[in-house]
N, C-alpha and C positions, 0 to 999 in steps of 0.2 A: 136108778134114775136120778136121784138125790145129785150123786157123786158125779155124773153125765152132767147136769146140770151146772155143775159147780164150775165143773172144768171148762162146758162153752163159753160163762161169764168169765172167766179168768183170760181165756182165746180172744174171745172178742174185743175186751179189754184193751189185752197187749196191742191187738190189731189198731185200735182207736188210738191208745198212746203213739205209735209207732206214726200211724199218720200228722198227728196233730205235730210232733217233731220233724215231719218232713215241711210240713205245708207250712204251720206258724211260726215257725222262730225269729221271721222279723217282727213281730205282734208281739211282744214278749208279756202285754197284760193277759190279753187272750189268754195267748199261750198256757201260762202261767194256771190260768181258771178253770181250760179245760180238763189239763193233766192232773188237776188235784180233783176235779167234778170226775174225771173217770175212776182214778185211784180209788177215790172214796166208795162209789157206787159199786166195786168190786168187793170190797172188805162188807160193805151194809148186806149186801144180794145175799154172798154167801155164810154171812150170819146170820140174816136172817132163814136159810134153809135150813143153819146147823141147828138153830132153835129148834127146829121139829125134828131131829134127829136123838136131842136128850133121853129119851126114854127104849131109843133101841136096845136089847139086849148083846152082851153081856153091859149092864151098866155100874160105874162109869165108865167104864174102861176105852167104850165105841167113842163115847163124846170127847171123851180127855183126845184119844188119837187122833179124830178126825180136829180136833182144835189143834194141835199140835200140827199136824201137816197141815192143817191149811194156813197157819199162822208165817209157817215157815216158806210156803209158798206165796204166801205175800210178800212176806218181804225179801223174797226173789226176785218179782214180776215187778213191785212198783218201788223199787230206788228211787231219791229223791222227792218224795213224797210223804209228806205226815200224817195226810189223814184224820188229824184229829185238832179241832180246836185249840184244846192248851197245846199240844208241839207247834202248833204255829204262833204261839206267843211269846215261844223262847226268844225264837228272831226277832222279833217286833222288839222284844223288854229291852236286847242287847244292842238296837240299833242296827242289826243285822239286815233285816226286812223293812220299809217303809211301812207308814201306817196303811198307805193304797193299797197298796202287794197282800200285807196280811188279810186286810180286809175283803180283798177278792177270794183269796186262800180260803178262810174262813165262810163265805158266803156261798164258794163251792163246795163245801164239805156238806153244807145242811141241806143244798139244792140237790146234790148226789142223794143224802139222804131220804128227801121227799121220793125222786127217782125210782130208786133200790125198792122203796116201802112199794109203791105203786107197779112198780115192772115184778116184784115177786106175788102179789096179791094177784094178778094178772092170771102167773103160772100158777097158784095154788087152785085159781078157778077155775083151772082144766081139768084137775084133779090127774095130775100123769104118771104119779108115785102116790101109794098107802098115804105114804106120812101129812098129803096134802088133804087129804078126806076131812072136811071139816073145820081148815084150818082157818079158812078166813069167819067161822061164826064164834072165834074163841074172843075177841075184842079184847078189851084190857086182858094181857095175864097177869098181870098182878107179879112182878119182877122180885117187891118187896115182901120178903117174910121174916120181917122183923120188926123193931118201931125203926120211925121217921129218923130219930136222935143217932140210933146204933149205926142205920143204914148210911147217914149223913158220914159221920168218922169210919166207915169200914170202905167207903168210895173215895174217901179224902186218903186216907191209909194207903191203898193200893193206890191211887193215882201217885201220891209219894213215891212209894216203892218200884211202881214202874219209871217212873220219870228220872230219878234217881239211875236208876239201873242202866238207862238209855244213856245219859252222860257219861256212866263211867265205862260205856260200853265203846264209844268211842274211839278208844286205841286200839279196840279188837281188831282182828281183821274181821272184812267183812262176811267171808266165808264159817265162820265161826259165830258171828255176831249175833244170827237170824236165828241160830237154834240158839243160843243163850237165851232170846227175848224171847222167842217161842217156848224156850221151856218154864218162863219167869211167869208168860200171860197162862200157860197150863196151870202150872201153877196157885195162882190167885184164884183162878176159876173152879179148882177143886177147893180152895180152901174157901170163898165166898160166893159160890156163883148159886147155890141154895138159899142164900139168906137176900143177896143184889143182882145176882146175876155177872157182879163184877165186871162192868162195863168199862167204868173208867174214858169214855172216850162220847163227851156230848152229842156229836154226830150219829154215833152208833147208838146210842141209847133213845136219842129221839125218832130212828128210821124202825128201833124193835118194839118202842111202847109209845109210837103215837096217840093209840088210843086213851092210854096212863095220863098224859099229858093232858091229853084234853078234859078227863075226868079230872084231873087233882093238880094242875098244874105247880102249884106253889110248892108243895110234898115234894113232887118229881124234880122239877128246875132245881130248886134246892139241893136234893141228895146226886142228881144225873148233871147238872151244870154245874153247881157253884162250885157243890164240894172239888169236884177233879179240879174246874180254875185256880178255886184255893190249893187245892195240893201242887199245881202248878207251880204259883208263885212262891210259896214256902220252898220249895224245891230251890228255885233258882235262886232263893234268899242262903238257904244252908251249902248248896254249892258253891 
């Protein structure tokens, strides 16, 4: 049901993208807002499913693969789309992007993310899969199991790392490209996704521990915003 479910958001998706390219592309700010508010809402939706997926057996094994394919199915489905706060600041830093543009960019990312949090809270209150039993009375999960300080540099680290990776990934082709990343973001998430959950991506992080947020705000923005901004901009300083 999980995986049924993943795969309608990912259909409906393409269908919405698919439209908004026919209808808006004289609009180009729209335009521009809505393709990154759907993108986004697809990467949050089915992250947040995957979340209750963690604990399927054999573990990790289920959660590595299903990160794995759907990481790679993203970045199939949404070309030209970042998705994530700091990828939209590279344009901005290099004069690429106007500050308008990003700004809408960025504004659609967290509006997806409210979205995604709301449209799966929705399905989990149908209860139409096991894994949803429950789900919505778990409030903060508590992402961090470590201190503030370690979690702060192990989200700046992987933001690094992924950011990094993305650049020099660049001359790939792009058929190649999606499993490199997809195996990079596997990757991080077996090596810290115990201790952060290895988010890396402010959107993302704010649509899976809204509730973190609102308890501990300073804690969270900190290690779930700043750090990946920072690992952004060092990024583009050592590039």
């Amino acid at each position: 049901s999980s995986l049924l479910l993943m795969s309608g958001v990912v259909v409906a998706v393409g269908l919405c993208r698919r439209l908004t390219r026919r209808r808006l592309r004289s609009h180009p700010h729209l335009f521009a807002f809505l393709v990154e508010m759907f993108s986004t809402f697809q990467i949050c939706a089915c992250t947040n499913e995957l979340s209750l997926l963690g604990d399927v057996e054999p573990k990790p094994h289920t959660a590595l693969t299903l990160t794995y394919g759907f990481t790679v199915l993203h970045g199939l489905t949404l070309a030209g789309s970042t998705c994530n706060p700091c990828g939209t600041l590279q344009p901005m830093w290099g004069g690429g992007t106007s500050l308008r543009m990003g700004g809408l960019k960025i504004a659609a990312q967290f509006v997806a993310a409210v979205l995604a949090r709301v449209f799966m809270h929705f399905i989990w209150s149908l209860e139409m899969a096991e894994p949803h039993f429950g789900a919505l009375s778990q409030g903060c999960s508590i992402p961090m199991q470590t201190t503030e300080m370690q979690a702060f540099c192990i989200e700046l680290l992987f933001s690094v790392v992924f950011q990094l990776a993305v650049l020099r990934a660049e001359s790939v082709s792009p058929k190649y490209r999606v499993h490199l990343i997809a195996l990079l973001i596997t990757m991080l998430v077996y090596a810290g996704g115990n201790l952060t959950g290895a988010i890396f991506n402010p959107a993302l992080a704010f649509s899976l521990h809204a509730d973190c947020f609102y308890d501990k705000f300073l804690s969270y923005s900190l290690v779930y915003w700043i750090a990946p901004a920072l690992g952004k901009f060092l990024t583009l300083c050592v590039f």
